[in-house]
Each structure stands twice: as structure tokens, then as C-alpha cells.
mmCIF file of the N, C-alpha and C atoms, coordinates in Angstrom:
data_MODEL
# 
_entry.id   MODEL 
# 
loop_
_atom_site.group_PDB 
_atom_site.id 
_atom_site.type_symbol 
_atom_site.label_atom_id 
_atom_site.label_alt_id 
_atom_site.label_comp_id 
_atom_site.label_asym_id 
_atom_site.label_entity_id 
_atom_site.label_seq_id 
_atom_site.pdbx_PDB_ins_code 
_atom_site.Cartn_x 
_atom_site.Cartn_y 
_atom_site.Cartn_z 
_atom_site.occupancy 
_atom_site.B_iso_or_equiv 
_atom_site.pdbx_formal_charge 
_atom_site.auth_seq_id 
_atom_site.auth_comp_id 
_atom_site.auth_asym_id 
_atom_site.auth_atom_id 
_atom_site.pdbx_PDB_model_num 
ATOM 1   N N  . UNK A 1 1  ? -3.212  94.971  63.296 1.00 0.00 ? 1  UNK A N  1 
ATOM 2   C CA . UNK A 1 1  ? -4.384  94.155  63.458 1.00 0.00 ? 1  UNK A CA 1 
ATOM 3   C C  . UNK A 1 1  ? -5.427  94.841  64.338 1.00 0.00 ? 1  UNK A C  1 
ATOM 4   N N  . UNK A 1 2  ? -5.180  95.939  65.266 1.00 0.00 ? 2  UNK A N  1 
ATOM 5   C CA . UNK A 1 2  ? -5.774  96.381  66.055 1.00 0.00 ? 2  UNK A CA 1 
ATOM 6   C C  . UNK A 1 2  ? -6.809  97.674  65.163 1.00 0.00 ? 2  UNK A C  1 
ATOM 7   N N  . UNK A 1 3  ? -8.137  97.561  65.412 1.00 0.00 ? 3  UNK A N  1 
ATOM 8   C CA . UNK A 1 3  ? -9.664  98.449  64.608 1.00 0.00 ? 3  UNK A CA 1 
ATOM 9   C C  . UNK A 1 3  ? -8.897  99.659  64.672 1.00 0.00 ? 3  UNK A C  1 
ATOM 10  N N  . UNK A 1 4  ? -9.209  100.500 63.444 1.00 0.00 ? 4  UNK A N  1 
ATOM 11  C CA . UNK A 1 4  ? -8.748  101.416 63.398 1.00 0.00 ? 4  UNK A CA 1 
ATOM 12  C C  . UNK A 1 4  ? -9.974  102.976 64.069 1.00 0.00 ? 4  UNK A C  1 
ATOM 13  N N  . UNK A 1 5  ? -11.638 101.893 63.948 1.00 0.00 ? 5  UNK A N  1 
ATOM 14  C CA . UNK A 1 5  ? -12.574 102.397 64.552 1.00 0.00 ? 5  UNK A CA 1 
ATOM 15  C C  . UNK A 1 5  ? -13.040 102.542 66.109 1.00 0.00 ? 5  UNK A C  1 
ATOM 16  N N  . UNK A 1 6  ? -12.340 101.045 66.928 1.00 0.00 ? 6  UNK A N  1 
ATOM 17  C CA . UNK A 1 6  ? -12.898 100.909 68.301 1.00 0.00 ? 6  UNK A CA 1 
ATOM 18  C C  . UNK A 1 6  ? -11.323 100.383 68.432 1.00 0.00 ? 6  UNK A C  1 
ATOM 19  N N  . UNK A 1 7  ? -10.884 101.107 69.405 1.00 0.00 ? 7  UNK A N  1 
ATOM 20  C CA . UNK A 1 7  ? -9.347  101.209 70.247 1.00 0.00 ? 7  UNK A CA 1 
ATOM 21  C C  . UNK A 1 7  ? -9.552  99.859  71.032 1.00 0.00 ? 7  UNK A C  1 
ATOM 22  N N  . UNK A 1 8  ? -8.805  98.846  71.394 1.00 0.00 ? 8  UNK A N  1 
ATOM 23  C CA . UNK A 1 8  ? -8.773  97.762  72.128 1.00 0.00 ? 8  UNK A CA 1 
ATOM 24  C C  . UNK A 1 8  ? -9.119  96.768  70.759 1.00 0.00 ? 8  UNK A C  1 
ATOM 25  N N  . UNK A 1 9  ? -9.795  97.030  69.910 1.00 0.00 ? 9  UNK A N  1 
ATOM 26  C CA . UNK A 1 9  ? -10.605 95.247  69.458 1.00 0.00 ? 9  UNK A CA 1 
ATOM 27  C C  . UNK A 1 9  ? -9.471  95.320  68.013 1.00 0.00 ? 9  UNK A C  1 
ATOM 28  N N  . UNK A 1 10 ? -8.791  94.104  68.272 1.00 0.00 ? 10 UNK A N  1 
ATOM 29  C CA . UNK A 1 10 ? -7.842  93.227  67.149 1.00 0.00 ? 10 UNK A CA 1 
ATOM 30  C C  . UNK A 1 10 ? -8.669  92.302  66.369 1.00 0.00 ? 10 UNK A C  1 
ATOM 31  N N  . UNK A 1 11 ? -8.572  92.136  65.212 1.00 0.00 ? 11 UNK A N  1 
ATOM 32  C CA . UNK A 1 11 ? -8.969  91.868  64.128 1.00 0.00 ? 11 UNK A CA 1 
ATOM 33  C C  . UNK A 1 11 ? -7.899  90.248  63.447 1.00 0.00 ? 11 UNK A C  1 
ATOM 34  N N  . UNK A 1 12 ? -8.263  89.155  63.997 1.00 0.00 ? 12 UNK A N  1 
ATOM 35  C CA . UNK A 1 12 ? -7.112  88.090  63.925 1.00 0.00 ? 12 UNK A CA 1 
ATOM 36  C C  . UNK A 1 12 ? -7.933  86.776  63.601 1.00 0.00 ? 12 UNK A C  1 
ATOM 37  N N  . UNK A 1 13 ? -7.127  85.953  63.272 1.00 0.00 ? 13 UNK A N  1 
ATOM 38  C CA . UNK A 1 13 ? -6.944  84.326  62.772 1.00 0.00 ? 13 UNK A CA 1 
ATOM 39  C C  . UNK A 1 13 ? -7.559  84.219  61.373 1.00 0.00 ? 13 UNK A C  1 
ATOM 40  N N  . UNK A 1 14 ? -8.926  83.455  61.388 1.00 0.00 ? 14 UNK A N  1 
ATOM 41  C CA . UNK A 1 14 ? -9.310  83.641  59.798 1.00 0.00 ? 14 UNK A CA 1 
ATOM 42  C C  . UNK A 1 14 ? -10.383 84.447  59.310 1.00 0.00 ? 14 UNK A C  1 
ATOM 43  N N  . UNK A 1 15 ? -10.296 85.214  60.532 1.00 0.00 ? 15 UNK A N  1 
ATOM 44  C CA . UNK A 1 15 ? -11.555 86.614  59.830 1.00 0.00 ? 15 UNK A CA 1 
ATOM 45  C C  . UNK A 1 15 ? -10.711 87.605  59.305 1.00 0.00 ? 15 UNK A C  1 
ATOM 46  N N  . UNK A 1 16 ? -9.030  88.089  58.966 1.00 0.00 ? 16 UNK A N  1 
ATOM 47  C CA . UNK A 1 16 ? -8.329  88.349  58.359 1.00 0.00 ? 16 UNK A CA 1 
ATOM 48  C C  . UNK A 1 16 ? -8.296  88.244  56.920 1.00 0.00 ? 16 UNK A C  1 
ATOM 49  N N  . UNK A 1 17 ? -8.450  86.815  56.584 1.00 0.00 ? 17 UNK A N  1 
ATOM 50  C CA . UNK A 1 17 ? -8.914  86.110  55.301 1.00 0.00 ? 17 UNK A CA 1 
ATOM 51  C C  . UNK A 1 17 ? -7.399  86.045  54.722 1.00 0.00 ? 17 UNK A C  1 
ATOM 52  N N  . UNK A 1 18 ? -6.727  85.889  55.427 1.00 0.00 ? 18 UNK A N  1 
ATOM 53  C CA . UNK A 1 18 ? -5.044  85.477  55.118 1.00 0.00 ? 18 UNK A CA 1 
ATOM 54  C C  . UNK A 1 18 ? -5.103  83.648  54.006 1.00 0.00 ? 18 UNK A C  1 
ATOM 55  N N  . UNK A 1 19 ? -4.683  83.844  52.495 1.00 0.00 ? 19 UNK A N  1 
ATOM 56  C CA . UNK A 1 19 ? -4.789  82.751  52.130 1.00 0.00 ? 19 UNK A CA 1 
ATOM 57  C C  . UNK A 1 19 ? -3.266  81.862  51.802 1.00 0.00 ? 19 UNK A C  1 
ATOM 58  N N  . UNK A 1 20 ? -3.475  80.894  52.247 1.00 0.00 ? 20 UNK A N  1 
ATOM 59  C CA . UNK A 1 20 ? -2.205  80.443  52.398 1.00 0.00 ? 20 UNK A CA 1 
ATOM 60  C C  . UNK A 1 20 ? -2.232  79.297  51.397 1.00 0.00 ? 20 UNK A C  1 
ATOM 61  N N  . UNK A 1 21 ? -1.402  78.110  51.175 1.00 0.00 ? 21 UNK A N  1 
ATOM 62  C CA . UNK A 1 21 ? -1.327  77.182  50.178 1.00 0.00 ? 21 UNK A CA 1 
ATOM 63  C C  . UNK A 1 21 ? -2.152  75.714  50.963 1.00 0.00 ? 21 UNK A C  1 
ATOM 64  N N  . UNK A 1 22 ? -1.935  75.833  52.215 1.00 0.00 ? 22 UNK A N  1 
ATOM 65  C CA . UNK A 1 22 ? -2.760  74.689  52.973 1.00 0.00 ? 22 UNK A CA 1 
ATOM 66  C C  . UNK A 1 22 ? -4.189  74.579  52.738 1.00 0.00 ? 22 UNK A C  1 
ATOM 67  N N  . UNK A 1 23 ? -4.725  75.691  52.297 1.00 0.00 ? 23 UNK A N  1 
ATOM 68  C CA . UNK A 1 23 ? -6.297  75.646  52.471 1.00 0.00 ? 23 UNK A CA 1 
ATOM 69  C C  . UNK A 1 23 ? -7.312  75.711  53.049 1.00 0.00 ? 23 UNK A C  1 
ATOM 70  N N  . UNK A 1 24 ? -8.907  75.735  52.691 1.00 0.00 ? 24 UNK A N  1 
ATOM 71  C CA . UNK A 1 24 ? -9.294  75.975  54.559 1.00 0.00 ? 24 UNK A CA 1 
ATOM 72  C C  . UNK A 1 24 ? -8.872  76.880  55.572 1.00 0.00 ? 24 UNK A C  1 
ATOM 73  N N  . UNK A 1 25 ? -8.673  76.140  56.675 1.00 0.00 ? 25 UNK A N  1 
ATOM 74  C CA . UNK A 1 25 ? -8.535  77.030  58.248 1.00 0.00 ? 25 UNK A CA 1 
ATOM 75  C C  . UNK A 1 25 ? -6.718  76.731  58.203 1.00 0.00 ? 25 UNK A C  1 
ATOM 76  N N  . UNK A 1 26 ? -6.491  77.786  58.225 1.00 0.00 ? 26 UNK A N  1 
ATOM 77  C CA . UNK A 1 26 ? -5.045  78.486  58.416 1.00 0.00 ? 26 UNK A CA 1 
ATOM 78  C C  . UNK A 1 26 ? -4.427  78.171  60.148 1.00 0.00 ? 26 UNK A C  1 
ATOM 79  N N  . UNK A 1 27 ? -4.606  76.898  60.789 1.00 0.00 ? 27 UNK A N  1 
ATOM 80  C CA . UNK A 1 27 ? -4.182  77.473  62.175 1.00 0.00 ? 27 UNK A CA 1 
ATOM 81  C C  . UNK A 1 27 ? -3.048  78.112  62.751 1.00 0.00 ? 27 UNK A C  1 
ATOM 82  N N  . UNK A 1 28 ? -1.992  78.107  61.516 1.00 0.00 ? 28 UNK A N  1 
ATOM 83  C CA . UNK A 1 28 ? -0.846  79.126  62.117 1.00 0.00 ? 28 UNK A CA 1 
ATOM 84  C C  . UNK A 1 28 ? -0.983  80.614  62.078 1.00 0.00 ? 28 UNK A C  1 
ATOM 85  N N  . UNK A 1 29 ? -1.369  80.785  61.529 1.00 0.00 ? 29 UNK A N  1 
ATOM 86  C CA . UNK A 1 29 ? -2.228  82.001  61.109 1.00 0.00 ? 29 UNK A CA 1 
ATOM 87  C C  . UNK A 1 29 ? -2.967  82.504  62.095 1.00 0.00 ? 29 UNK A C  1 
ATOM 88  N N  . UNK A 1 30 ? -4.032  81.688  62.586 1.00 0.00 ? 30 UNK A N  1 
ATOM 89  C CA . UNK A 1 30 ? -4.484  82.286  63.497 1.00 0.00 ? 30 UNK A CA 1 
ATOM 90  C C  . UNK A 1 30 ? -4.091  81.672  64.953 1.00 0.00 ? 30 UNK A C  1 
ATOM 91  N N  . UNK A 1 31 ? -3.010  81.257  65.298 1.00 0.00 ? 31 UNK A N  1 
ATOM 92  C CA . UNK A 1 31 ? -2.118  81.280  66.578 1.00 0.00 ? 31 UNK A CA 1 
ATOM 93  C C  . UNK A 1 31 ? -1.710  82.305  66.667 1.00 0.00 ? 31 UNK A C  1 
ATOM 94  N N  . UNK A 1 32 ? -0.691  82.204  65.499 1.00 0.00 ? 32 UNK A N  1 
ATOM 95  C CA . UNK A 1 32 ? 0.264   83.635  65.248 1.00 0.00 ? 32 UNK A CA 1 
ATOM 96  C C  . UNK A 1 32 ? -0.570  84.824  65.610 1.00 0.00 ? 32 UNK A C  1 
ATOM 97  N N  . UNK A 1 33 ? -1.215  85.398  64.915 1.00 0.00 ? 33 UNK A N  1 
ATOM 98  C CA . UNK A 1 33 ? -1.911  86.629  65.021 1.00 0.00 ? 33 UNK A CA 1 
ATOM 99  C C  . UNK A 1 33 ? -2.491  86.756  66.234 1.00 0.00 ? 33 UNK A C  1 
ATOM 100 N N  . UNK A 1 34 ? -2.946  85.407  66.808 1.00 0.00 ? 34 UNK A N  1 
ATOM 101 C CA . UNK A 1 34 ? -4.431  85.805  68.206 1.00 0.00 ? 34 UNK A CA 1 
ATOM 102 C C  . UNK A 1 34 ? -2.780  85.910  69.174 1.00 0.00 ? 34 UNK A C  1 
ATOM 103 N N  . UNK A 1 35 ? -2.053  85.572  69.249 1.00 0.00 ? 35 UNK A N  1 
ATOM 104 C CA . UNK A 1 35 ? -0.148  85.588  70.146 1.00 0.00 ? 35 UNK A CA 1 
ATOM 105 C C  . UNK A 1 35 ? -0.029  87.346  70.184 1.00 0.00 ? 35 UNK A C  1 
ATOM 106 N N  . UNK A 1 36 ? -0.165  87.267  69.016 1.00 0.00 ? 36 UNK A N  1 
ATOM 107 C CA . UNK A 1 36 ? 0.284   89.021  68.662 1.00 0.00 ? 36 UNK A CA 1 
ATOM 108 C C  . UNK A 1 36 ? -0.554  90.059  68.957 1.00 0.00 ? 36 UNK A C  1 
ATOM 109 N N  . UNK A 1 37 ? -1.770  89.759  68.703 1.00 0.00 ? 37 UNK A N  1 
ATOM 110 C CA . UNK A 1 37 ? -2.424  90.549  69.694 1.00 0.00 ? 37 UNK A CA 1 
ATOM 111 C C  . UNK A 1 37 ? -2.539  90.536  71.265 1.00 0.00 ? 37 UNK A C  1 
ATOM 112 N N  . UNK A 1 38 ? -2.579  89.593  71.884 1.00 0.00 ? 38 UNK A N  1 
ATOM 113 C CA . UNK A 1 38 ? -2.586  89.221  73.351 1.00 0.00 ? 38 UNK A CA 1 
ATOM 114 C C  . UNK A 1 38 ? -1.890  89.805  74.149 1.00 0.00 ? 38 UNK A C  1 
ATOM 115 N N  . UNK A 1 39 ? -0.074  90.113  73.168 1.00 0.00 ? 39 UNK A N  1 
ATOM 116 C CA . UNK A 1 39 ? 1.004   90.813  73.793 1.00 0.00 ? 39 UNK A CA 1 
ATOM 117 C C  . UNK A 1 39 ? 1.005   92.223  73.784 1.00 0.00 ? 39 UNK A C  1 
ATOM 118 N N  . UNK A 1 40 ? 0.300   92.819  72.584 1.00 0.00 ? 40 UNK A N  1 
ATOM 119 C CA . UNK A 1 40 ? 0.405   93.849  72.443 1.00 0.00 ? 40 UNK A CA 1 
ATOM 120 C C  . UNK A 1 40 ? -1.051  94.990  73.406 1.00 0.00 ? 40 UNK A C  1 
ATOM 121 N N  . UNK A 1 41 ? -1.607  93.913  74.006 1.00 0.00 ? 41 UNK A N  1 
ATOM 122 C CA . UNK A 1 41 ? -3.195  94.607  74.805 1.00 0.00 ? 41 UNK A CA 1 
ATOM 123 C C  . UNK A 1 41 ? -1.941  95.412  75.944 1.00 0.00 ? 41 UNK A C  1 
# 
């Protein structure tokens, strides 16, 4: 998830464009991911 252009900036929740069956705004999706980046700074 982390720019492959600017070192530090993660790329997470629904600017990913992860489509799931719920529809709309994904919020596990973007828990999950904004979690996963946070740990990995």
C-alpha cells in the first residue's frame, strides 16, 4: 500500500477502489488497510 513514488505516503481505505459485495463505502476495508499502514510507518 505504501507509493512506490514518495517513501512514507500509503495509499488506503476507498481511494484503493477495493469492490466488495456491500457496496458504496467499504468500512472494513478501510479500517483494515488505514491499521496496516499505521503499523507498518
Amino acid at each position: 500500500m505504501e507509493s512506490k513514488l514518495v517513501k512514507g505516503l500509503f495509499i488506503v481505505g476507498e481511494l484503493l477502489d477495493v469492490d466488495a459485495l456491500t457496496g458504496g463505502f467499504n468500512l472494513q476495508i478501510a479500517f483494515s488497510t488505514g491499521y496496516c499502514a499505521g503499523m507498518n510507518c
